[in-house]
C-alpha positions in Angstrom: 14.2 -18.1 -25.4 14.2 -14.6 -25.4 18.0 -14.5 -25.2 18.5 -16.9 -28.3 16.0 -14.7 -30.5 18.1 -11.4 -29.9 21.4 -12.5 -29.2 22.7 -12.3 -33.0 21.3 -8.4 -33.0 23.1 -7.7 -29.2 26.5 -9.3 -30.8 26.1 -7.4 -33.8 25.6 -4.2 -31.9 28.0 -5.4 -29.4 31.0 -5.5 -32.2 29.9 -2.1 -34.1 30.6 -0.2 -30.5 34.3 -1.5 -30.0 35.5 2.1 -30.7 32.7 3.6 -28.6 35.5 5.3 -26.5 37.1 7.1 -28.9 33.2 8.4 -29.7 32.8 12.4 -29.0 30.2 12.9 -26.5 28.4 14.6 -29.2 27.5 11.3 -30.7 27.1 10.1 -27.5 24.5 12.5 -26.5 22.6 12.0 -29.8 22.5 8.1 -29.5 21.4 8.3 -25.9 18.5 11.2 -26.6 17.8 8.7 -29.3 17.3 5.7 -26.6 15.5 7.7 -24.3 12.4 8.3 -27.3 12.6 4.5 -28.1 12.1 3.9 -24.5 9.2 6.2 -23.8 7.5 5.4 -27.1 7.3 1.7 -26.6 6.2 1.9 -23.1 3.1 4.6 -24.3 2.1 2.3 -27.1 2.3 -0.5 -24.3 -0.3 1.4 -21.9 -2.7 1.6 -25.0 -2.5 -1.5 -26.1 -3.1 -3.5 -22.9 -5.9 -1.7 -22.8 -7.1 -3.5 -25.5 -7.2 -6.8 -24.0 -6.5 -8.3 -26.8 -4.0 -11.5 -26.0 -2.2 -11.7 -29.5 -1.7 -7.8 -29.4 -0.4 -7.8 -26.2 2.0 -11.0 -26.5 3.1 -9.4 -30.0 4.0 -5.7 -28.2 5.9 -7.3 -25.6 8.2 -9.1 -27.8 8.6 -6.1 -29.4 9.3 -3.9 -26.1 11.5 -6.6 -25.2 13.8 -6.5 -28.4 13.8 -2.1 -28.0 14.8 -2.8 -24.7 17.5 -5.1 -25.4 19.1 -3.7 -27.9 18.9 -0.4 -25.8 20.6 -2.2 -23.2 23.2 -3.3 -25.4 24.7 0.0 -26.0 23.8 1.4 -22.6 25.6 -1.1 -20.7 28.7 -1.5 -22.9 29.3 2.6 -22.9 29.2 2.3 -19.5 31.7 -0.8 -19.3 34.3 1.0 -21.8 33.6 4.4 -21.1 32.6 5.3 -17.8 29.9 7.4 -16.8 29.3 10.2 -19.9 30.4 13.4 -19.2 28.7 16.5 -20.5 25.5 15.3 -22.0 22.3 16.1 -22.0 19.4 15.6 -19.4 17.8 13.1 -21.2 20.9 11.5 -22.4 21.2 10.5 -18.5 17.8 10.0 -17.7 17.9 7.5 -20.8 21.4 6.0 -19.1 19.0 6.0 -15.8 15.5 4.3 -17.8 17.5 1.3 -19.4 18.7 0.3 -16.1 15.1 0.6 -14.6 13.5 -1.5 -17.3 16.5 -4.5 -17.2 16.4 -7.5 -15.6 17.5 -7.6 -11.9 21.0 -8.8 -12.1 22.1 -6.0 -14.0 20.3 -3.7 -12.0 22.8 -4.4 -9.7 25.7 -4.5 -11.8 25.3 -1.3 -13.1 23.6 0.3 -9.7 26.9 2.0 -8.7 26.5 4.1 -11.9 23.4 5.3 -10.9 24.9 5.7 -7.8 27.9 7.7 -9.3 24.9 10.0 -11.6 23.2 10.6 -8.3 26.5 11.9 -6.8 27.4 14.3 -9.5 23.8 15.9 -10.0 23.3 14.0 -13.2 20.6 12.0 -11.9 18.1 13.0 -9.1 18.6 11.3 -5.7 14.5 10.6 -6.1 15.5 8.5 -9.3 18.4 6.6 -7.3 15.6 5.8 -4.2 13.3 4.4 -6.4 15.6 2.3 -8.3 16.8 0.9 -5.1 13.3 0.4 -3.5 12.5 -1.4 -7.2 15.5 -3.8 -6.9 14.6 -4.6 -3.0 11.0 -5.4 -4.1 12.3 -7.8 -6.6 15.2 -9.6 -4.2 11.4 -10.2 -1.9 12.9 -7.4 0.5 11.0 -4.7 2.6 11.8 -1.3 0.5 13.1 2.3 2.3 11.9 4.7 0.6 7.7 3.6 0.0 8.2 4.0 -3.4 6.8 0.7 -5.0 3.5 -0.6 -5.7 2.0 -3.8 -6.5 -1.2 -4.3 -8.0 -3.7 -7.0 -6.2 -7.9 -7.6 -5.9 -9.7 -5.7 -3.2 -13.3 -6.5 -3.2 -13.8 -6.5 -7.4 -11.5 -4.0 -7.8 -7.6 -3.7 -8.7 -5.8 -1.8 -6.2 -2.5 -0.3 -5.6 -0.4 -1.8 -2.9 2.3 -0.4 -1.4 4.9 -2.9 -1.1 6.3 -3.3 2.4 8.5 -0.5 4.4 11.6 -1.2 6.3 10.6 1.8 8.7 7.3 3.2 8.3 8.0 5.6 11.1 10.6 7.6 9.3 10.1 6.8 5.6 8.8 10.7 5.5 11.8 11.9 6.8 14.2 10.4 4.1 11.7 10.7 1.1 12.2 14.5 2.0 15.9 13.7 2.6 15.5 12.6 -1.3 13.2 15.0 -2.5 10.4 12.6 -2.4 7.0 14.1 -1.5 5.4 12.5 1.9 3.5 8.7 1.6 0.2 11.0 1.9 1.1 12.9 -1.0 2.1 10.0 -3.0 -1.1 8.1 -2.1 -3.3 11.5 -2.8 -1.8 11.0 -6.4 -2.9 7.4 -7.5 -6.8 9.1 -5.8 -5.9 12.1 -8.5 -5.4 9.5 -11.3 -8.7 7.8 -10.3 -6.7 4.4 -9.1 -7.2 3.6 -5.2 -3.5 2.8 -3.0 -3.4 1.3 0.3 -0.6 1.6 2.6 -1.1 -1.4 4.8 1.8 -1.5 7.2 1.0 -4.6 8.7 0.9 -6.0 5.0 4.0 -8.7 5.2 6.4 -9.7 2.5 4.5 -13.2 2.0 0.9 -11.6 1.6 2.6 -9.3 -0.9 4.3 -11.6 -2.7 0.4 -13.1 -3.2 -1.6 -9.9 -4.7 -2.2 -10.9 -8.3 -3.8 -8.9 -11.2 -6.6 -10.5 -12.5 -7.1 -9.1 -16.5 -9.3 -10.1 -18.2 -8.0 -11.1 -21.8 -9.9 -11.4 -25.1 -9.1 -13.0 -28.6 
């Protein structure tokens, strides 16, 4: 459904970037600066507006999210198919590059995962960034993740808590967070206790029990 609602505005989009390699980087660098706001501003309203509870609010935002991040994911995804990894942009015109990939759906996370890959080589994207996109795509393929750095929300006694999904090697998953500039699993629990929101690192937790944690929100008319 989702698909047939935005695909006119994708193919329009689609056609109007058939000359997007003969584009300066300039223009590159605005458009993608551009994308990165639209990104960050519809995931901010987001946060407020579940909040809310409020079913028709929510289910109205999230069509909306979804549109920004499709058409975001338009032009991301056919630079990158005609022109390569950008050269000689701006910070946030990679980490934009970097967010539209987090926030698609899992098979083109993979597609476009050696471009993250290739950013994380060059110094355009930080080898923290490229972890946790890996760990994110694991968790959704129902894998253990290597780096710790995924959460899943379930009930623990009343309470919504912050499970960390399962680790391939709990022993050394210190050593290559710091290997990736990743502060340790202590550290990154003491932050959600900072925030006011209780982790657990269960290591025994298994793929199946994780796979079961639910949110339970409670939604209003």
């Amino acid at each position: 459904m989702r698909t047939n609602i935005f695909l006119p505005v994708i193919l329009c989009l689609a056609y109007s970037l058939n000359g997007i390699a003969q584009t300066d980087s300039s223009d590159i660098d605005a458009r993608l600066r551009k994308i990165y706001r639209q990104d960050q501003e519809v995931r901010q309203q987001w946060a407020t507006i579940v909040q809310t509870s409020n079913v028709d609010s929510i289910m109205s935002y999230q069509l909306h999210m979804s549109q920004t991040d499709s058409i975001n994911q338009a032009y991301v995804f056919q630079l990158l198919d005609t022109h390569g990894w950008p050269q000689q942009v701006s910070d946030s015109a990679y980490t934009a590059i970097y967010l539209v990939i987090d926030h698609a759906p899992l098979e083109a996370q993979k597609q476009y995962w050696p471009f993250i890959e290739e950013g994380s080589r060059r110094g355009d994207l930080s080898k923290a960034d490229a972890a946790t996109l890996q760990d994110r795509m694991l968790m959704r393929e129902g894998k253990k993740q290597i780096y710790g750095t995924q959460t899943k929300t379930g009930q623990k006694d009343g309470k919504q808590v912050c499970y960390v999904w399962p680790v391939e090697e709990p022993a050394t998953v210190d050593s290559l967070r710091r290997s990736v500039g990743l502060p340790s699993m202590q550290e990154y629990l003491n932050l959600f206790s900072t925030a006011g929101i209780e982790a657990v690192w269960d290591k025994d937790l298994t793929i199946d029990q994780a796979q079961q944690l639910t949110t339970r929100i409670i939604i209003q008319k």
